[in-house]
Phi, psi and omega in degrees: 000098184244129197275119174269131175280194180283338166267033190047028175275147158300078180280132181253165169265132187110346147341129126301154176214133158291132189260126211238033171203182190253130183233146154268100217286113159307129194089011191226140168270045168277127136234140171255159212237156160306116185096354176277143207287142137234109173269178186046055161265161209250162183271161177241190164278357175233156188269011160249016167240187163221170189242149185209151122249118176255138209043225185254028170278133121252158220248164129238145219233139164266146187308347197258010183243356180242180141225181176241157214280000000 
């Protein structure tokens, strides 16, 4: 069961990843922005998602809005 960016690279835990659309967190006044770094992410149980904390937010992110860094 292998977790994928939107170019099909192999994502691991501890991967920085780029985010390659303007995303808006629900429930937040977060907007993340295009091109921004994330690091250190954690795998979830299901493979299209990931665990983050970007500030002292953590967020989860769908796999098809990142690559890796």
């Amino acid at each position: 069961m292998d977790c994928k960016d939107s170019n099909g690279n192999i994502l691991e835990d501890g991967n920085s990843v780029l985010l390659i659309k303007d995303l808006k967190v629900k429930g937040s006044s977060l907007n993340l922005k295009r091109g921004t770094t994330v690091k250190n992410i954690r795998l979830t149980n299901k493979t299209e998602e990931i665990e983050c904390k970007i500030g002292k937010a953590k967020i989860v992110l769908k796999t098809c809005f990142l690559k890796k860094a």
